[in-house]
C-alpha positions as CSV (number, residue, x, y, z in Angstrom):
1,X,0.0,0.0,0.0
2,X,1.2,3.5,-0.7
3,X,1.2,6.7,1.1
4,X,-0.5,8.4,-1.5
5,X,-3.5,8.6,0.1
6,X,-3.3,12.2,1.1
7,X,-5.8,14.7,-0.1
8,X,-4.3,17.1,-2.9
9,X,-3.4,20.3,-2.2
10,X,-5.7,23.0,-4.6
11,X,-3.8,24.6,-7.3
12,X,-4.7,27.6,-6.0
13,X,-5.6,29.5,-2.2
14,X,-7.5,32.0,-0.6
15,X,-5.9,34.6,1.5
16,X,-7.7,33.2,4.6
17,X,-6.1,29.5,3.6
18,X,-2.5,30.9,2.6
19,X,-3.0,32.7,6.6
20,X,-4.0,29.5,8.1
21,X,-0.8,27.6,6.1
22,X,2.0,31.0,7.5
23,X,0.1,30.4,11.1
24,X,-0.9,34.6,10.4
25,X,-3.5,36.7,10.1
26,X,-5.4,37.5,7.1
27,X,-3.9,41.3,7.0
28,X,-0.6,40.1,7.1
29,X,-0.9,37.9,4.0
30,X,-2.8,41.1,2.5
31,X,0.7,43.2,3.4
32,X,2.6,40.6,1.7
33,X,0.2,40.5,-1.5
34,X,0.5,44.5,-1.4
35,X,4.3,44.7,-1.4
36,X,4.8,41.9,-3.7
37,X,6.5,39.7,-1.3
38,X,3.6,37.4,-1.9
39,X,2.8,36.5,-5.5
40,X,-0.8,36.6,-6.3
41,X,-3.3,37.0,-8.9
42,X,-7.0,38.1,-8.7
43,X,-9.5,36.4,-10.7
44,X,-13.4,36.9,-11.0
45,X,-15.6,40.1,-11.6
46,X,-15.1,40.9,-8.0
47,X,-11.5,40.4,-8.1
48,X,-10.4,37.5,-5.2
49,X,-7.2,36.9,-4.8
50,X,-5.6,33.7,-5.1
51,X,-2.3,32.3,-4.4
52,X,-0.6,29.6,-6.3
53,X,0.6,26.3,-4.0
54,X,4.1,26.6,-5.8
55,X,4.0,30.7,-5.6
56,X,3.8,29.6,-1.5
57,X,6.5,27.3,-1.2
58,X,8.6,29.2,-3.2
59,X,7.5,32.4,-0.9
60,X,8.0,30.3,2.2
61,X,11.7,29.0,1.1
62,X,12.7,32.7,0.4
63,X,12.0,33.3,3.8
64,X,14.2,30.7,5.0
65,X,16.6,31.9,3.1
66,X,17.0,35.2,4.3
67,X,16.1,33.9,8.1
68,X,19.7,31.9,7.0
69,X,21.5,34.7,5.9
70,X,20.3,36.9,8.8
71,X,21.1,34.4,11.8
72,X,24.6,34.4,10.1
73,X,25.2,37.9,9.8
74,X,24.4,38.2,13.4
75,X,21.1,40.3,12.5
76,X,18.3,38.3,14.1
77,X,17.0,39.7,18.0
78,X,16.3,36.6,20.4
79,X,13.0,36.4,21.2
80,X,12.8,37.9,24.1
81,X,13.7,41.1,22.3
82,X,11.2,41.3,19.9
83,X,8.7,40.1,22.3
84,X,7.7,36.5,21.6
């Protein structure tokens, strides 16, 4: 038997599933969308936005990225600075 039993991921996502993925708010992903950060597209005559998967995962791997390059540079506050 194989594991590919899991339920496919939609091609595409709302903002409120994209926040529930990132663990955010809806207005955060709504910041990221309006500074480009965040590819998106809107679609419809009322204009929704939706975010491809990939667009995501290649959102959420930049971010690792430059979490990487930050924690190495010596630029990242512990959490008890920034109030976590």
């Amino acid at each position: 038997m194989t594991d590919d039993i899991a339920p496919k991921r939609p091609r595409f996502l709302t903002i409120d599933q994209v926040a529930e993925e990132l663990a955010v708010g809806a207005p955060t992903v709504r910041q990221l969308l309006k500074t480009g950060e965040l590819r998106a597209l809107q679609i419809g005559g009322r204009g929704m936005w939706r975010v491809a998967a990939k667009d995501l995962e290649d959102y959420v791997e930049r971010a690792y990225r430059v979490t990487a390059e930050k924690i190495t540079a010596g630029e990242l506050l512990a959490d008890e600075e920034v109030g976590s």
